[in-house]
C-alpha positions as CSV (number, residue, x, y, z in Angstrom):
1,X,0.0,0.0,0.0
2,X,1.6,3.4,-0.9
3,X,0.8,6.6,1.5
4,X,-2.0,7.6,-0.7
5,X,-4.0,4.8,0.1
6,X,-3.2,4.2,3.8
7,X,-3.5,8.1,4.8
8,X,-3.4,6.6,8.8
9,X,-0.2,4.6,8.5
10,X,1.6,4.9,12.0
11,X,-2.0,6.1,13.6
12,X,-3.4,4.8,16.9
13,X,-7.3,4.8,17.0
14,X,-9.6,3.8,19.3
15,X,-13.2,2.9,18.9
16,X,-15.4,2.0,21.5
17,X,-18.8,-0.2,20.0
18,X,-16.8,-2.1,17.9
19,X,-18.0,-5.4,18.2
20,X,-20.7,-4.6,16.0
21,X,-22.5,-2.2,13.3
22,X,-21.5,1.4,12.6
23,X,-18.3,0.9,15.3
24,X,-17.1,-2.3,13.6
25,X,-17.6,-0.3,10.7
26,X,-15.6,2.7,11.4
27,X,-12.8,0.3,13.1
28,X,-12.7,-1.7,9.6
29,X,-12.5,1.6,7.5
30,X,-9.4,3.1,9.6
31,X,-7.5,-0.1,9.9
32,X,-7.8,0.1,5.9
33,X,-6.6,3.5,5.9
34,X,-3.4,2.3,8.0
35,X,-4.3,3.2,11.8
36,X,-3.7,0.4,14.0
37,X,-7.1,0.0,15.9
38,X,-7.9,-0.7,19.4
39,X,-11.4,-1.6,19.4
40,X,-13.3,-1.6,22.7
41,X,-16.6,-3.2,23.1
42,X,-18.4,-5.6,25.7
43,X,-19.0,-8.5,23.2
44,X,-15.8,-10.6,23.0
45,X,-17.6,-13.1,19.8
46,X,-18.0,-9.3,18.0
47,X,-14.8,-8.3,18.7
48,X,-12.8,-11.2,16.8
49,X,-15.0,-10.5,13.9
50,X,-14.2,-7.2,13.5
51,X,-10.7,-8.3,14.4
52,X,-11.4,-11.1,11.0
53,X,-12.7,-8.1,9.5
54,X,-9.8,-5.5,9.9
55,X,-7.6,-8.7,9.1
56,X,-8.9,-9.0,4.9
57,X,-8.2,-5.5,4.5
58,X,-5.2,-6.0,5.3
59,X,-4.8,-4.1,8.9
60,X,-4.2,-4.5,12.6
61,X,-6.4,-4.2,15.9
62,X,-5.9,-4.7,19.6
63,X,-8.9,-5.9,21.1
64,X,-10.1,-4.8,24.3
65,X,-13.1,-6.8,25.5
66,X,-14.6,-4.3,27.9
67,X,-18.2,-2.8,29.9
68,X,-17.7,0.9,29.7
69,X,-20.6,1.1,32.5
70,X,-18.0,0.0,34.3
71,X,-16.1,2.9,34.3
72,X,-12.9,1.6,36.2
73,X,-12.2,0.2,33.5
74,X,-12.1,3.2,31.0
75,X,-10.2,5.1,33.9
76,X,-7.2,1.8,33.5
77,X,-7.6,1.7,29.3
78,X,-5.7,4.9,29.6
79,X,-2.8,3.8,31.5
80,X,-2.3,0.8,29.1
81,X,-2.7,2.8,26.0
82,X,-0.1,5.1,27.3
83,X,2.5,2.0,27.9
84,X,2.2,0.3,24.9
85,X,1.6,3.3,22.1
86,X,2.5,6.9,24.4
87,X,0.0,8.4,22.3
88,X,-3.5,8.4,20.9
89,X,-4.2,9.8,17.1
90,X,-7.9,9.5,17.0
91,X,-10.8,8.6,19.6
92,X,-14.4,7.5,18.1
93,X,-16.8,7.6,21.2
94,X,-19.2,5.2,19.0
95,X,-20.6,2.6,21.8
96,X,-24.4,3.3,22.2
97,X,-27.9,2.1,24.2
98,X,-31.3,3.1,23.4
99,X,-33.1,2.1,26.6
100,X,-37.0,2.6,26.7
101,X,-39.2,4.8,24.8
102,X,-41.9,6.2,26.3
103,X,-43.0,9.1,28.5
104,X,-40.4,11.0,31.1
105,X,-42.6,10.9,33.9
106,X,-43.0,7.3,33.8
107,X,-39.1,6.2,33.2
108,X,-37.5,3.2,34.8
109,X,-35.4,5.1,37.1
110,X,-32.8,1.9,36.6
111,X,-32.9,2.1,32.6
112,X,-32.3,6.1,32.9
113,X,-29.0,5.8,34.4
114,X,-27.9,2.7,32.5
115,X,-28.4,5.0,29.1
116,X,-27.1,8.6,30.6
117,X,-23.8,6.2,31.9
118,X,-23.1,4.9,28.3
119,X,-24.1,7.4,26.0
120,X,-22.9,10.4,27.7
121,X,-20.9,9.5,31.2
122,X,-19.0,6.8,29.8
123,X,-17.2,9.5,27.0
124,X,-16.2,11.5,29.6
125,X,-14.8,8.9,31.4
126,X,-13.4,8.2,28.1
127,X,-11.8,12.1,27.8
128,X,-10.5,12.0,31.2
129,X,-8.7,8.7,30.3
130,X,-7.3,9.8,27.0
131,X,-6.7,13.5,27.0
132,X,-2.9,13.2,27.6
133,X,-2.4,10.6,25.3
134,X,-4.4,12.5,22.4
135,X,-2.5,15.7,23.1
136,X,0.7,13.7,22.3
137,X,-0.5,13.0,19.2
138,X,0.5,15.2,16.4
139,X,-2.7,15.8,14.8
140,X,-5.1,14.0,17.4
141,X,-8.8,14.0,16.8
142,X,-11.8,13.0,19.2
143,X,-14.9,12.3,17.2
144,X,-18.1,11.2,19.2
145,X,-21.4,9.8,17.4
146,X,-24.5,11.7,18.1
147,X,-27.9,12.0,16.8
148,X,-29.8,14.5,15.6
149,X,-32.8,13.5,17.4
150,X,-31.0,14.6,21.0
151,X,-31.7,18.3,19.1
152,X,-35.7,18.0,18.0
153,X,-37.4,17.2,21.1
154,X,-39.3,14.7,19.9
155,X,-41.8,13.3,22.5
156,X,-40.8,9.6,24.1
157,X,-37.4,9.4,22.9
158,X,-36.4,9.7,26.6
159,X,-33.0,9.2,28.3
160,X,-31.4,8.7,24.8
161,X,-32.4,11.9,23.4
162,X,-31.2,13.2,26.7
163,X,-27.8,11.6,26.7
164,X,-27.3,12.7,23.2
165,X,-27.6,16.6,24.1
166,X,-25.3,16.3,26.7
167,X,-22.6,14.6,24.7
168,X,-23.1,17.6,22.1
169,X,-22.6,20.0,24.9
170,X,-19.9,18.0,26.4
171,X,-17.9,18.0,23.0
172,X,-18.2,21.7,23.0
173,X,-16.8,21.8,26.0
174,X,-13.6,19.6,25.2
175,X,-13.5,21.6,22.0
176,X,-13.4,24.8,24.0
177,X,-10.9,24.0,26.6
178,X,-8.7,22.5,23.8
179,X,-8.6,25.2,21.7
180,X,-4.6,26.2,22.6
181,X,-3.4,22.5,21.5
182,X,-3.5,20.9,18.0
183,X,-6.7,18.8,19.1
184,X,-9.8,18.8,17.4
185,X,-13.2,17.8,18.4
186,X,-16.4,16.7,16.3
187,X,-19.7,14.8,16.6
188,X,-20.6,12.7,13.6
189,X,-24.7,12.4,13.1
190,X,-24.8,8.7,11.0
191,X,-28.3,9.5,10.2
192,X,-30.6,6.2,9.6
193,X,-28.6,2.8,9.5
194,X,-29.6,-0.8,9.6
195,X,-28.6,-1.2,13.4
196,X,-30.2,-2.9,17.0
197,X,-30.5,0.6,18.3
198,X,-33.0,1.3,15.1
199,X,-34.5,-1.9,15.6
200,X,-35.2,-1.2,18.8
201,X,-36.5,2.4,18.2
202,X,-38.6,1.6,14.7
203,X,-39.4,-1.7,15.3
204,X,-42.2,-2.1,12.6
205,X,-40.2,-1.0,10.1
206,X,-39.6,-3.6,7.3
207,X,-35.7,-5.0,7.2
208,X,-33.1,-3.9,4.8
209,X,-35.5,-0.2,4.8
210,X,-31.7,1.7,6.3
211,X,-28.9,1.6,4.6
212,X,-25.7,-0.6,6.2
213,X,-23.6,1.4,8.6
214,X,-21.1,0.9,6.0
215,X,-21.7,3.8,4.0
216,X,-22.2,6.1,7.0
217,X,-18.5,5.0,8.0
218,X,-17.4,5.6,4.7
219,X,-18.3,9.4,5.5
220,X,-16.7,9.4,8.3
221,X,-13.7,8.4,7.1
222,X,-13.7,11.0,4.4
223,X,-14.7,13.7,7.0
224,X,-11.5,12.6,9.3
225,X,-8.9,12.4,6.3
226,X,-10.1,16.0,4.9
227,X,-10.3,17.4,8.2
228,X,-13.6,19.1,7.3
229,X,-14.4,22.1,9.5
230,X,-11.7,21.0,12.2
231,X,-11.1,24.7,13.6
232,X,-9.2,25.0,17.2
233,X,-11.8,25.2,19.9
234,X,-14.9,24.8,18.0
235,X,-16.8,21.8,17.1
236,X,-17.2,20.3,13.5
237,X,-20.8,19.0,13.1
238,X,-20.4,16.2,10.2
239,X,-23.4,14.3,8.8
């Protein structure tokens, strides 16, 4: 492979959800593009088929069977990134939960805080692990997946749509306090995508109606190597 086609040669990447839809798709595209990939995600049987995955296009992974609810263990996935790279060149913040639909007054309390600790608590658990090793990097980039529902207000979409703000706001916030370093901040809207969470969320809609998360990592990985409306202390907005 010449530079041209593996932009990310040398590259660490992390990507938490990868074990399965738009994560294993992201971690597939930038361990194509030459980024080694450490992919973090609960499923282990997910993991080594990304891992087969990233393997045909000819790339590398470290696999990190892991709960991010648990966030211990995001606080010690630091430390060991830091022995065995020093650095980290791009974080996706990918992993994801819907919970329950339905009205806010009559939440499970229980459900709630299992979604607000992985959509939103879990990433910054996951900036407070990783911020020294991405501002080692030379051009490091933290990209977290959002959705554009956390923005409408649409009734019954509950503690997801609730998690999603907050990760916007707490993106703006990183992007903000980062703005003196060469760090770079953006949320990535996927936008409809044959997934569980949609299954979960639509689930009369007929199969094979979404697009495969492929195509929506594709765009991702066009946004990152572009560097499309990176600017220092701002936050890029990429569909």
């Amino acid at each position: 492979m010449t530079e041209t086609t593996r932009p990310l040669e040398g590259r660490i990447a992390l990507v938490t959800g990868a074990s399965r839809g738009f994560g294993a798709a992201v971690a597939v595209r930038l361990a194509g593009a030459g980024a080694h990939v450490v992919c973090a995600a609960r499923t282990v049987g997910g993991l080594e088929e990304t891992d087969d995955a990233i393997k045909a296009v000819g790339g590398s992974a470290t696999l990190v069977p892991m709960d991010l609810s648990k966030f211990e263990q995001i606080d010690l996935l630091g430390g060991s990134l830091a022995q065995r790279f020093g650095k980290l060149d791009i974080l996706v913040g990918s992993a994801a939960m819907l919970g329950h639909l339905g009205p806010v007054a009559y939440s499970d309390a229980k459900v709630w805080a299992q979604v607000l600790d992985l959509n939103l608590t879990a990433n910054y658990r996951l900036i407070r692990s990783a911020d020294a090793l991405l501002r080692a990097a030379a051009a490091p980039r933290a990209v977290f997946v959002t959705d554009r529902i956390a923005r409408t207000g649409i009734a019954y979409w509950n503690a997801y749509a609730v998690a999603k703000a907050g990760l916007d706001t707490l993106a703006g916030l990183y992007a903000a306090e980062t703005a003196k370093t060469e760090l770079r901040v953006a949320l990535f809207h996927p936008g409809p995508m044959t997934s569980r969470l949609r299954e979960q969320g639509f689930p009369g809609e007929p199969q094979g109606s979404q697009p495969a998360p492929d195509a929506a990592a594709d765009r991702l990985l066009a946004h990152l190597l572009s560097g499309d409306g990176l600017t220092a202390g701002k936050v890029a907005d990429w569909d």
